[in-house]
N, C-alpha and C positions, 0 to 999 in steps of 0.2 A: 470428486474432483480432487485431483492431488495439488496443493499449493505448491508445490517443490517440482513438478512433471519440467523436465526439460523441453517438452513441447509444448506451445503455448491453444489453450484453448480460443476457440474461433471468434466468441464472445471478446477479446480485448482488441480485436482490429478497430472497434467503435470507439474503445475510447479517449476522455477527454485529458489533457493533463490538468490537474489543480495544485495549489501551491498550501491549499489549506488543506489538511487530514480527514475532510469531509465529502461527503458526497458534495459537488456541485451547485445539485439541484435541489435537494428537498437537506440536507447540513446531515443527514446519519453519519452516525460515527460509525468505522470502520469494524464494528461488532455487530452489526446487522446488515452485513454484505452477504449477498445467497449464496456468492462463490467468490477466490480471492486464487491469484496466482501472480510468484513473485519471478522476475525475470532474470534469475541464477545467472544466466549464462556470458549477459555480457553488464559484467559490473564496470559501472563506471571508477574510477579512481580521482578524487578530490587534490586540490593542491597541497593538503597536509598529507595524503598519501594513503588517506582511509578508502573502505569500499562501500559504493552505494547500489541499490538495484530499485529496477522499477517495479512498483508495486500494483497489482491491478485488482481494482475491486466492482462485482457485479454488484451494484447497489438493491432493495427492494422494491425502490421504485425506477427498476429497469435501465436506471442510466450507470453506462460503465465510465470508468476514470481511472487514473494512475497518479501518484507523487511517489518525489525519491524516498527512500528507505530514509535517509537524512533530515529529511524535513519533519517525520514522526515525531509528536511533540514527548517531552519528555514527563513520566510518568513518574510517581513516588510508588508502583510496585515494587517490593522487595527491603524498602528501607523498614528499620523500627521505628516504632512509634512513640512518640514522646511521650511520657507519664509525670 
């Protein structure tokens, strides 16, 4: 499954939206999704002017869901580390 296919797999018709970065149902975090496709094509635009897309993740335990691209909570990947 391509996460980037501009056609959307038949699995996201189910799902839910959530406002939390979690599955719904059982709380997995969005790295244990069995399949994930992000909705390229039609970005939303925010009142600051940024772009958002919907994010759709097939969870392991079966339940599909989506939140914005926005709402992904922000990560300390990438920064250094304090010594």
């Amino acid at each position: 499954m391509d996460a980037f296919s501009p056609i959307p797999p038949n699995w996201t018709e189910s799902a839910v939206h959530t406002t939390q970065f979690c599955c719904p149902r059982c709380g997995a975090e969005t790295s244990k999704a069995q399949s994930v496709w992000i909705n390229r094509r039609s970005p939303v635009y925010t009142e600051n002017h940024r772009r958002k897309w919907q994010e759709f993740y097939h969870c392991e335990c079966s339940t599909v869901w989506w939140a914005w691209s926005s709402d992904r909570p922000v990560t300390n990947l990438g920064q250094a580390e304090e010594e």
